[in-house]
KEZADO-836327 format. One record per residue (C-alpha): x, y, z; residue number from 1; residue in three letters. Coordinates in steps of 0.25 Angstrom, whole numbers, padded with zeros to 4 digits. Layout:
BEGIN
<X = X Y = Y Z = Z marlo = NUM dogu = Ala>
...
***
This chain:
BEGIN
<X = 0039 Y = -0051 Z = 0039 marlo = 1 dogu = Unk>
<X = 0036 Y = -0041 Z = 0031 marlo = 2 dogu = Unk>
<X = 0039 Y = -0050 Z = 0018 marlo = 3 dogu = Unk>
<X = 0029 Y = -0060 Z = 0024 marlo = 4 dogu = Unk>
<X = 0019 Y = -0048 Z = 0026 marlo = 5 dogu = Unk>
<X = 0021 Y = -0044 Z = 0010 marlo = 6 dogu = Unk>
<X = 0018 Y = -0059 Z = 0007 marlo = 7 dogu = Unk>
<X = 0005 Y = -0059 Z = 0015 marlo = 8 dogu = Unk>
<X = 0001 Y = -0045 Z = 0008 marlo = 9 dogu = Unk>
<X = 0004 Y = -0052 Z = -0005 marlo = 10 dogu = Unk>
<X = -0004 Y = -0064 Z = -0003 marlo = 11 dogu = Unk>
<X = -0015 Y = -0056 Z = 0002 marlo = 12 dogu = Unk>
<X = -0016 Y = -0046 Z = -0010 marlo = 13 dogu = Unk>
<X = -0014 Y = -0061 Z = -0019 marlo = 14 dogu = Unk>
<X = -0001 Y = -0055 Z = -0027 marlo = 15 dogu = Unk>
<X = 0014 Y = -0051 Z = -0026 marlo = 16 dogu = Unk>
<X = 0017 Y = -0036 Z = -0022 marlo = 17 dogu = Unk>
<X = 0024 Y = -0027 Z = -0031 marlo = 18 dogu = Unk>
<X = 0037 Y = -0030 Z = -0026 marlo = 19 dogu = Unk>
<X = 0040 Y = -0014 Z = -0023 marlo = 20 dogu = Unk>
<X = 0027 Y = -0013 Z = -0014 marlo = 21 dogu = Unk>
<X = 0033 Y = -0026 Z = -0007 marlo = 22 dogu = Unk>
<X = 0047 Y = -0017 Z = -0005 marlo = 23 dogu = Unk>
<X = 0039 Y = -0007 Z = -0001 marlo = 24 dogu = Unk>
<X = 0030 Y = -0013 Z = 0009 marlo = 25 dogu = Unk>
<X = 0044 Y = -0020 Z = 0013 marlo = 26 dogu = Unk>
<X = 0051 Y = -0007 Z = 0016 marlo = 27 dogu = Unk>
<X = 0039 Y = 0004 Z = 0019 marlo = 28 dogu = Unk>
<X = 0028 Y = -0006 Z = 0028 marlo = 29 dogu = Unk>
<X = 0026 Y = 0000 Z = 0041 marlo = 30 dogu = Unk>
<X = 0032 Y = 0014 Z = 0038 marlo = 31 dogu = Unk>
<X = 0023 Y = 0026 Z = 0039 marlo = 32 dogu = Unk>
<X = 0029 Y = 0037 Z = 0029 marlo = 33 dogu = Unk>
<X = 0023 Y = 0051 Z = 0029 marlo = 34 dogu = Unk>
<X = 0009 Y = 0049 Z = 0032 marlo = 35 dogu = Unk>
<X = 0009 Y = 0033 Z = 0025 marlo = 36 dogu = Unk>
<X = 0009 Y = 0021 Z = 0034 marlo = 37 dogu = Unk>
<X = 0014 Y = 0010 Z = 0025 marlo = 38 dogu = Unk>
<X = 0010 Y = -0005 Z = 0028 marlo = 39 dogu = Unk>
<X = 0019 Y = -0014 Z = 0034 marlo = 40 dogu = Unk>
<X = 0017 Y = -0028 Z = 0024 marlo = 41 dogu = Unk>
<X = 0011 Y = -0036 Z = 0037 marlo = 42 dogu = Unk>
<X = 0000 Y = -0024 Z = 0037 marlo = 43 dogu = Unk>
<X = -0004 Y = -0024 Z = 0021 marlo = 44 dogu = Unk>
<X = -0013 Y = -0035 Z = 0021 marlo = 45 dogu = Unk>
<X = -0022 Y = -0031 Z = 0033 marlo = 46 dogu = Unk>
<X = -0023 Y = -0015 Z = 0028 marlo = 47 dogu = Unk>
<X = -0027 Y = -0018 Z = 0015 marlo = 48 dogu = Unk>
<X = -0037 Y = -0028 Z = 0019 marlo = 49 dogu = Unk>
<X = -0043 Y = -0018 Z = 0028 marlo = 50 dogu = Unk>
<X = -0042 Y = -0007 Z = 0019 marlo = 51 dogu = Unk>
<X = -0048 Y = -0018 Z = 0008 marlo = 52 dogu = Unk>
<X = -0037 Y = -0013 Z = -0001 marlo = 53 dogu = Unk>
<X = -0038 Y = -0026 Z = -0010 marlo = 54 dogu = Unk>
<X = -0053 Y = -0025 Z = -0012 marlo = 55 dogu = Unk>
<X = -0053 Y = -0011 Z = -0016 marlo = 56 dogu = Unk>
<X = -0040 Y = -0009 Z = -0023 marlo = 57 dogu = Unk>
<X = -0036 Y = -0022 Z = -0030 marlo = 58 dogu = Unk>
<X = -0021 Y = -0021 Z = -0030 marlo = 59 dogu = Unk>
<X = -0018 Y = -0012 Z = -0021 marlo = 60 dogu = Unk>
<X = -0012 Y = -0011 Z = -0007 marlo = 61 dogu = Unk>
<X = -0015 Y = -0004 Z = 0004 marlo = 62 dogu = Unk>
<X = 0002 Y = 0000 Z = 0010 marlo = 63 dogu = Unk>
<X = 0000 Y = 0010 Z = 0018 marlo = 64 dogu = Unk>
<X = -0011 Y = 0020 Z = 0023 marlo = 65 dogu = Unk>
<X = -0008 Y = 0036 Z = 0026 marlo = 66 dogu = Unk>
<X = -0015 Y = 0035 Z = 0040 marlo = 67 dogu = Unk>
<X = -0027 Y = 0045 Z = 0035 marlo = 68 dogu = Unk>
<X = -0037 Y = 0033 Z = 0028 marlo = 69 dogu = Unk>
<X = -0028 Y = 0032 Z = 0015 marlo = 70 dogu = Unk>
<X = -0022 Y = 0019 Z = 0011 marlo = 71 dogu = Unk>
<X = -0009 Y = 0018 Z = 0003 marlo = 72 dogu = Unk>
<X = -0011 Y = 0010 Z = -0009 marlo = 73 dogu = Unk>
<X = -0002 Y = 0002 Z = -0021 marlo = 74 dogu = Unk>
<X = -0004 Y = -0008 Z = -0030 marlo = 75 dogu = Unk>
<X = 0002 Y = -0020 Z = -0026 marlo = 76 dogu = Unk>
<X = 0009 Y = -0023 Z = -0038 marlo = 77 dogu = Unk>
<X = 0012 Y = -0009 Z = -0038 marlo = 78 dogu = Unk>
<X = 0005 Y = -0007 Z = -0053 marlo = 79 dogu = Unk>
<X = 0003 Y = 0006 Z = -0051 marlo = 80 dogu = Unk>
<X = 0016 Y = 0010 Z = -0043 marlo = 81 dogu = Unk>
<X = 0008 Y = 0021 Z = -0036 marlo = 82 dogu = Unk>
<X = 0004 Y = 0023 Z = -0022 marlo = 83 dogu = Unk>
<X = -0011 Y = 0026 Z = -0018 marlo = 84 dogu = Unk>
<X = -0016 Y = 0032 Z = -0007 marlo = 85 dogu = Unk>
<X = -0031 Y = 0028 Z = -0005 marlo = 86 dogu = Unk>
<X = -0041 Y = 0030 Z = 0007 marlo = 87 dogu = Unk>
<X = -0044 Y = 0018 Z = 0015 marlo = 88 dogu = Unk>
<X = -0061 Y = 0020 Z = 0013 marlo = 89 dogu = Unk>
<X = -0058 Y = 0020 Z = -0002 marlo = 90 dogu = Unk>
<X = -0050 Y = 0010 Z = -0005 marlo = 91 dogu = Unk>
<X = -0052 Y = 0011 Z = -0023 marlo = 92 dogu = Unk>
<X = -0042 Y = 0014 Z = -0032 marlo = 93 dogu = Unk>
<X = -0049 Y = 0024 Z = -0038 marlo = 94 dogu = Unk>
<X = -0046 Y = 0032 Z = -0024 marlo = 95 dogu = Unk>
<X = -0032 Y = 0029 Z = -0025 marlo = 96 dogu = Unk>
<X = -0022 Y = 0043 Z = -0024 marlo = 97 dogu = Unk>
<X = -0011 Y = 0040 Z = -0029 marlo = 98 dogu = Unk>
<X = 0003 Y = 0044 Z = -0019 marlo = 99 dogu = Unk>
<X = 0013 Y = 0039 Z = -0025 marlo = 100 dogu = Unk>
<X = 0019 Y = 0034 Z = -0038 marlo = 101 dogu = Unk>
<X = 0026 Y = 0023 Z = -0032 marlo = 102 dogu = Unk>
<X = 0031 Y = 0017 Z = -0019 marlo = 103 dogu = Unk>
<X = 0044 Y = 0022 Z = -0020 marlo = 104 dogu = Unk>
<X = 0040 Y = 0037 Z = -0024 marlo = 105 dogu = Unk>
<X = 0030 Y = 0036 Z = -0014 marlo = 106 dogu = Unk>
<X = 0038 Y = 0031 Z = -0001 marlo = 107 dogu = Unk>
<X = 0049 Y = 0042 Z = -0006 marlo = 108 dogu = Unk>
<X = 0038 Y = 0053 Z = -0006 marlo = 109 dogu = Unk>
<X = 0036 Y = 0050 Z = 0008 marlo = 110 dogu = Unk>
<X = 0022 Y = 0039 Z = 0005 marlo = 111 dogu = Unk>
<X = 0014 Y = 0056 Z = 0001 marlo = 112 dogu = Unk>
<X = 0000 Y = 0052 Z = 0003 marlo = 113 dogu = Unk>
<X = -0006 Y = 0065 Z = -0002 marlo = 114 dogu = Unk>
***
């Protein structure tokens, strides 16, 4: 299913995923760590369209949210590696904080949103 559900994400945003967010979304979706709630893959499509992630932040994905108004952000091709936290009523890069360095770094630090 959850292959299936990263296809459709990937056919939605029109291009292949970094194949470390993939393995991300593979082994993280549907966990809620610290204050994080990380999106299962059959969930990606309908919070970024609700969020209008593509529209306001070409590139990016909305992965997760912090359950406070604050979307968490990557690229999906991963370029930059780094995790952003952004709130949901000002979905631009330019209000992007940055969390994390990377997925990895970031899941190990316990997905710190502050």
């Amino acid at each position: 299913m959850s292959e299936a559900a990263l296809a459709r994400v990937e056919r939605w945003y029109g291009a292949a995923l970094a194949a470390p967010l993939r393995a991300f979304v593979l082994a993280h979706g549907g966990r809620e760590i610290g204050a994080v709630r990380l999106y299962p893959a059959d969930e990606i499509v309908e919070r970024n369209e609700t969020y209008e992630t593509r529209d306001y932040c070409p590139g990016y994905l909305t992965v997760g949210d912090d359950g406070g108004g604050r979307a968490v952000v990557v690229h999906a091709a991963l370029t930059p590696p780094t995790v952003f936290v952004v709130g949901h009523g000002s979905m631009s890069k330019a209000d992007f904080v940055a969390v994390g360095s990377g997925l990895q770094a970031w899941i190990e630090g316990g997905c710190a949103v502050d």
